[in-house]
C-alpha positions, 0 to 999 in steps of 0.5 A: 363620527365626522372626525373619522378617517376617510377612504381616499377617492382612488383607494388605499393604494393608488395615488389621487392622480389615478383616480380620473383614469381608474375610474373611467375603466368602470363605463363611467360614461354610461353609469354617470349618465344613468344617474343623471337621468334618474337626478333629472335636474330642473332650474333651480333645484338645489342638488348636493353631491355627497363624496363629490370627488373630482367634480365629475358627477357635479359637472355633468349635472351642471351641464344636463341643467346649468340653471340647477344649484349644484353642491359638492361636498368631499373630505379630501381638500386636495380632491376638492382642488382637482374638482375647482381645476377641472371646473376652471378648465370647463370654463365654469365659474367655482363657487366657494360661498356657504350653502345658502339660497341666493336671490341671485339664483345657482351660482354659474358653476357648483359649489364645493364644500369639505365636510364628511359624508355624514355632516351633510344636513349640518353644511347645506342645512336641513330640508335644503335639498331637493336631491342628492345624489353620490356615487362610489361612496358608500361601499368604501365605508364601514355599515355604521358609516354608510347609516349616519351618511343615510340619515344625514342626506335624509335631513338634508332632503326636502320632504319629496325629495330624491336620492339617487346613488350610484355605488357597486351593488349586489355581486350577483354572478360569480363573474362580476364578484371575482371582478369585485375582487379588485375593489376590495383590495383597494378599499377593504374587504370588510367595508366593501363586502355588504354591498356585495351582498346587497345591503344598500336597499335595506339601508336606505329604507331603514333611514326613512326612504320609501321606494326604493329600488335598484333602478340600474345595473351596470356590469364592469371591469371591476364588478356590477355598479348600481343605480339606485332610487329612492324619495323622501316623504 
């Protein structure tokens, strides 16, 4: 399955240049902010970013903890190259090394890595992690994707480790759907309806997570975005 197309970062319409842009009219600040305090990153935890986009959510994390291991992982080598440029700018150090522990401790800025969704467990390494964490991924995917990128993060979690997503949620008024409207002619009606319709909580307990829970919700512009927690055992 890791051989299949991807959703680019800013939909099938608009260029990758907009994506920056496009988003920060979602409350970025506060849904980025939320998943943050709920990834609650400690020194020396390996967290891996799953679709890692432009490096803003790896950034973030790195600045909550600088000490934490941060890995980001995107299929699209140009949006990696705009996550490296945006570290450089930071003035953080990009690191490009494979996803192995070092005795020198996490590296000074995350690491970025091109791989799908669903190879994760197979680029950091089983039972590596000790969160993951994802936003704006799993509604561009197809259900049969967003399960193999479930059970992928699931092997790469140590057991007790956390999942934290931030991803468009049950559209649960009939504001925040015809909102949603807007994602779904970007990204596709049929990948993007089931999270409408709130399957992620049910998906990411059939890949083995025990308590999960929609910790968040976020009302924005293009649709109510959720938080959601969950923990391997």
């Amino acid at each position: 399955m890791t051989d299949r197309a991807f959703t680019p970062a800013a939909g099938r319409l608009a260029p990758l240049r907009l994506y920056d842009p496009i988003v920060s009219l979602t409350r970025e600040r506060l849904w980025r902010s939320l998943l943050a305090m709920h990834a609650a990153p400690r020194p020396d935890d390996v967290i891996v970013d799953v679709g890692c986009g432009t490096g803003s959510l790896a950034l973030l994390l790195k600045r909550v903890e600088p000490r934490t291991r941060i890995i980001g992982i995107d299929p699209d080598p140009g949006t990696l190259e705009l996550a490296r440029r945006k570290a450089a700018a930071t003035g953080t150090t990009n690191g490009t090394g494979p996803a192995t522990s070092t005795t020198n401790g996490p590296t000074n800025g995350p690491e970025w890595l091109t791989g799908m969704g669903d190879a994760v467990a197979d680029l950091v390494g089983t039972e590596a992690a000790d969160t993951v964490v994802s936003s704006l991924v799993l509604h561009q995917c197809p259900v049969p994707v967003k399960q193999a990128v479930l059970a992928s993060m699931h092997a790469a979690l140590r057991p007790g480790g956390k999942l934290v997503i931030a991803d468009y949620g049950r559209q649960r008024t009939p504001a925040m759907r015809l909102a949603f409207r807007i994602v779904q002619f970007a990204d596709g009606k049929e990948d993007t309806r089931p999270n409408a319709d709130g399957i992620l909580p049910r998906l990411i307990a059939e890949a083995g997570f025990r308590g999960v829970r929609e910790a968040e919700t976020v009302a924005t512009v293009t649709g109510s975005m959720s938080i959601y927690v969950a923990h391997r055992e």
